[in-house]
C-alpha distance (Angstrom), angle and dihedral (degrees) to the residues before:
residue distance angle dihedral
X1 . . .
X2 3.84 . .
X3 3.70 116.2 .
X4 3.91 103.3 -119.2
X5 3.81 132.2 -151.2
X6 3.82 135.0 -115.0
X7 3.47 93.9 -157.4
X8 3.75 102.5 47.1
X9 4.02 101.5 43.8
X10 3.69 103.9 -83.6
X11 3.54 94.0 -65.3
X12 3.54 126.0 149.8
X13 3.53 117.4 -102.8
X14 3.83 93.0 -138.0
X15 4.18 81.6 58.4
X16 3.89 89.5 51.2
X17 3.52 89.2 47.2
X18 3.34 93.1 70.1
X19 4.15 97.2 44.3
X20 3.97 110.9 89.5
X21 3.53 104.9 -115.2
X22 3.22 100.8 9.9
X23 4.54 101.1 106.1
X24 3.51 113.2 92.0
X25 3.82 82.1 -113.6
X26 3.63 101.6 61.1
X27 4.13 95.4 39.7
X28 3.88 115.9 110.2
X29 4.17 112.5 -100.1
X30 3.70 97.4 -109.1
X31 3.85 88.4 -147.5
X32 4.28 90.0 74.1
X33 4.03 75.1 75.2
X34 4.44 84.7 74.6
X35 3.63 88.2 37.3
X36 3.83 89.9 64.1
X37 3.60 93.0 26.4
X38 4.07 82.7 64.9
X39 3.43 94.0 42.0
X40 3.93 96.3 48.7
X41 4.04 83.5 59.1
X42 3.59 101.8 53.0
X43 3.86 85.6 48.1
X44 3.86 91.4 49.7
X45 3.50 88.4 52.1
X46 3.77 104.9 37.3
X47 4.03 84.1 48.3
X48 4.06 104.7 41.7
X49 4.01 88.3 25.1
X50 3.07 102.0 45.7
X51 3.98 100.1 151.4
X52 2.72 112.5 72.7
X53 3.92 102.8 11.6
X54 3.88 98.2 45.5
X55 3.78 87.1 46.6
X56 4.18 89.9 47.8
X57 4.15 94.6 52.4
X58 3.79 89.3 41.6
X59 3.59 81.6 53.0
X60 3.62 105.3 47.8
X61 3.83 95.2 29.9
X62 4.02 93.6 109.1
X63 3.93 82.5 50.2
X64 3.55 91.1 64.3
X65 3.77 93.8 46.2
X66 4.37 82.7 54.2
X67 3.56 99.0 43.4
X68 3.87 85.4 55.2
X69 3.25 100.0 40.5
X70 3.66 89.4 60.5
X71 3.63 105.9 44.9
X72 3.60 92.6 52.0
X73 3.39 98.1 47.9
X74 4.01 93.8 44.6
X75 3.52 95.5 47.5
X76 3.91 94.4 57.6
X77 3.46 81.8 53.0
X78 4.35 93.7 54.1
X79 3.77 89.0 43.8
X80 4.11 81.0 56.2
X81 3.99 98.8 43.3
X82 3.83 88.8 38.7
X83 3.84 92.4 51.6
X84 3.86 88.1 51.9
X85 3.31 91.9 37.0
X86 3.68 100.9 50.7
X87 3.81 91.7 44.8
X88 4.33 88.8 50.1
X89 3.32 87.0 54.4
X90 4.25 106.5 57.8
X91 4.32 78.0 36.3
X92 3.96 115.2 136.4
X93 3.45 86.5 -138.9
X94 3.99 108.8 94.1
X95 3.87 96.6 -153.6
X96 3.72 96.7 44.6
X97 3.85 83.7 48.4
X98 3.59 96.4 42.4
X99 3.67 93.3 50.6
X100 3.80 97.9 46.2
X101 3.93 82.6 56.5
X102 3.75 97.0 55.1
X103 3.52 86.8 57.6
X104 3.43 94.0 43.6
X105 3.88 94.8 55.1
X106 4.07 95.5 27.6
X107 3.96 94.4 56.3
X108 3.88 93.9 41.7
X109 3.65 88.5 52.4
X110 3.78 96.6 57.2
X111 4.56 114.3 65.5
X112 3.44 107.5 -117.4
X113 4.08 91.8 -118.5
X114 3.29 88.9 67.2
X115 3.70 105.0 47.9
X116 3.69 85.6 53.2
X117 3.51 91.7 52.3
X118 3.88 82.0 53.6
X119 3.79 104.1 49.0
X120 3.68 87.2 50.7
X121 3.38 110.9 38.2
X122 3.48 106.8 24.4
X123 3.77 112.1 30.1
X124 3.69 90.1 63.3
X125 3.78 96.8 58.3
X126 3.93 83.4 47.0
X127 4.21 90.8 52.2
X128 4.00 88.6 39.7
X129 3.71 92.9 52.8
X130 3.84 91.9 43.8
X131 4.16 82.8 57.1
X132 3.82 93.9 50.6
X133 3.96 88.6 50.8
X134 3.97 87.4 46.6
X135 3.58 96.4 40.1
X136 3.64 91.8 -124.8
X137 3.82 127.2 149.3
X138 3.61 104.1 -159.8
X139 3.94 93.1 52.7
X140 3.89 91.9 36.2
X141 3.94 89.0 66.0
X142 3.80 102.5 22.4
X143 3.96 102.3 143.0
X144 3.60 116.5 -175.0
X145 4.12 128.0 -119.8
X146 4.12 102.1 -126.9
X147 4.14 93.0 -144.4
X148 4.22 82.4 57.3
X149 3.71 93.3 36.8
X150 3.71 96.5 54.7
X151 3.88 96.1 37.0
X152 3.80 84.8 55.5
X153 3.95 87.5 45.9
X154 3.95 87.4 53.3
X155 3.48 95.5 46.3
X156 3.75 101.8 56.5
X157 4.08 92.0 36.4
X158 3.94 94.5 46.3
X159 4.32 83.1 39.0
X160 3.66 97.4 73.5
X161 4.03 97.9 47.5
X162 3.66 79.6 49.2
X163 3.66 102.4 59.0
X164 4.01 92.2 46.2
X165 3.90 83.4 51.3
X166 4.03 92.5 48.9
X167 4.46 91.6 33.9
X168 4.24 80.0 53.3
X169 3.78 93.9 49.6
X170 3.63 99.7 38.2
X171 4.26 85.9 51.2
X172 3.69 84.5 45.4
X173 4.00 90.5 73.0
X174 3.62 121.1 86.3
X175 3.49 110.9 -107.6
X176 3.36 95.6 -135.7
X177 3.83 86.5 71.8
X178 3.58 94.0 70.0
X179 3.60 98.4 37.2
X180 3.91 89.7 56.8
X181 3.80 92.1 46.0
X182 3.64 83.3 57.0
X183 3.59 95.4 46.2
X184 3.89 81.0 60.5
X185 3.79 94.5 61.2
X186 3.63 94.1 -93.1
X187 4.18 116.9 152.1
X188 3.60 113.7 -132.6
X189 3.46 90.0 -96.1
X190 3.68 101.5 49.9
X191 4.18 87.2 52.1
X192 3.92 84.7 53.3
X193 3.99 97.4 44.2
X194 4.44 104.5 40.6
X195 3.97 92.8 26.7
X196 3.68 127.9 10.1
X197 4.65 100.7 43.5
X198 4.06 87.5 34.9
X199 4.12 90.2 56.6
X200 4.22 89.0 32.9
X201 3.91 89.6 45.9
X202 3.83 95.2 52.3
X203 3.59 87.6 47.2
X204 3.74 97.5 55.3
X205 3.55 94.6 36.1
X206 4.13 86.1 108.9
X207 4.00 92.7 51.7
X208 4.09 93.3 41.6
X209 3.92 79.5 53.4
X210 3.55 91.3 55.9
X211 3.56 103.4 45.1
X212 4.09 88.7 52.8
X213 3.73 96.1 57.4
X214 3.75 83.2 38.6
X215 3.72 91.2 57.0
X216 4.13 94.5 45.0
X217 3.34 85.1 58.1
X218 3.39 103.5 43.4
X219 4.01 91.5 48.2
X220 3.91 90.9 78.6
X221 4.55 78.9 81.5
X222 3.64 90.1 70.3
X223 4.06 84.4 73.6
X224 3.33 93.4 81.8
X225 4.20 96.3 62.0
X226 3.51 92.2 51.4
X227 4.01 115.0 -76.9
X228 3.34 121.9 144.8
X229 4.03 92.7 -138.1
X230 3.84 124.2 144.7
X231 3.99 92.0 -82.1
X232 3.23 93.0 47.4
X233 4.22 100.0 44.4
X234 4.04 85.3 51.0
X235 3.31 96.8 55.0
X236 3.46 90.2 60.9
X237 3.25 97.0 44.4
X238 3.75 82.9 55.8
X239 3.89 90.0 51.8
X240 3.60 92.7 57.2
X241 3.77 104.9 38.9
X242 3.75 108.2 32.6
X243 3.38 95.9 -142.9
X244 4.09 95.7 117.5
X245 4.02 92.3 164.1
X246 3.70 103.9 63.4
X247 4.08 92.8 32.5
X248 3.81 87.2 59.2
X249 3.61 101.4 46.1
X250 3.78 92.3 51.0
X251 3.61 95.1 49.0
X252 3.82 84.1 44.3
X253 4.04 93.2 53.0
X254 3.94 91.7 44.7
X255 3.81 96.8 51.6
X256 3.92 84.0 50.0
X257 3.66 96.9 48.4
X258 4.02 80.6 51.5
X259 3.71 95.0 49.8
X260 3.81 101.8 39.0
X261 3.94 86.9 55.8
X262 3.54 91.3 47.0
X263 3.68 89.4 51.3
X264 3.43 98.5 48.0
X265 4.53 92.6 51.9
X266 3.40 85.8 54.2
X267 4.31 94.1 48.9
X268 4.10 81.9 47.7
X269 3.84 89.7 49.3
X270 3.60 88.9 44.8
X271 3.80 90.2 57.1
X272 3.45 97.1 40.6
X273 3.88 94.5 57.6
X274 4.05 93.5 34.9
X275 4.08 108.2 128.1
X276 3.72 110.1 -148.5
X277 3.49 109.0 -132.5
């Protein structure tokens, strides 16, 4: 007897695995119905409202374009410092281990506003003081770019959540895994790359997710050392319009358009990779 389904009629899910579309797996997330439900507003608005809201996204297109630009870019450098990271800290090695953990619990201690504050502002006059004492040009007047500055910033903040993510997944394997794959002839590094971080990987996929959209949102801080993002392009479109109200609730709508897509790759990823058990 075939189990059957509430939610599909009673049939049999050996029937429905046979009907395209039909697996759980190959339905359509329901919740792309709120991403175009957000994206039919802004065009309602941008089209029948056009001033100001056609004049705001006109404005603040290039900000999009930034605010992209940087997420992507730091986040494929967290996935890196949480990789190396999360492998530091389960190390054998005490001071490797020990050192990845005082980042860990140093960097998580600190908000993220200010460390970019820090990188920016302050690590410069540190670097340019350091030159002076050296008598060395370059370093006496090193000025930093604020795109590199706050993709740096990102990556070291976003870094240590990272590693705890990766150190959870990695822990999250049966040990027995590795010790088989070594059993096989495997180095320690072969057990970690073909078995133990493609198992820990698909486990975190949900919390890697998470910290991404986390991290596009959290990108509109680096406004405030100098980077002409989407925050940072409405505010002064704000600052020369007055019109605070409809500024804010299209730079509201077009950060959620960017997170409710980037929410729903990472649900289709998540289904893609899922292991039925």
């Amino acid at each position: 007897m075939q189990p059957k389904s509430r939610l599909t009629g009673g049939l049999p899910e050996k029937v429905l695995s046979r009907i395209p579309g039909a697996k759980r797996e190959e339905r359509i997330d329901a919740w792309w119905g709120l991403v175009a439900g957000v994206v039919g507003l802004s065009l309602l608005l941008i089209l029948f409202v056009p001033d100001p809201f056609r004049r705001i996204v006109a404005f603040v297109s290039d900000g999009i374009g930034v605010t992209i630009e940087v997420t992507v870019i730091s986040f494929a450098l967290v996935l890196l410092v949480g990789l190396l990271g999360g492998l530091g800290r389960i190390a054998r090695n005490r001071f490797l281990r020990g050192l990845t953990s005082l980042y860990v619990e140093v960097i998580r201690g600190i908000p993220l506003l200010v460390q970019l504050i820090f990188w920016y502002y302050a690590l410069p006059q540190v670097i340019q003081n350091f030159g002076v004492a050296i008598k060395s040009e370059a370093l006496a007047h090193i000025v930093f770019e604020p795109i590199q500055t706050a993709i740096l910033g990102l990556t070291i903040g976003y870094g240590a959540y990272m590693t705890e993510v990766v150190r959870a997944g990695i822990q999250s394997v049966p040990r027995g895994q590795a010790e088989a794959a070594r059993s096989l002839g495997l180095t320690y590094f072969q057990a970690m790359r073909y078995v133990v971080l493609p198992q820990a990987f698909r486990t975190i996929l949900p919390a890697i997710g998470n910290e991404f959209v986390t991290l596009l949102k959290d990108s509109s801080l680096v406004s405030v050392v100098a980077v002409p993002d989407l925050t940072r392009r409405g505010r002064e479109f704000m600052s020369m319009t007055f019109i605070p109200l409809e500024t804010w609730a299209m730079v509201a709508l077009l950060y959620l358009i960017m997170t409710l897509f980037a929410a729903r790759i990472v649900n289709w990823l998540e289904r893609k990779t899922k292991i039925e058990r």
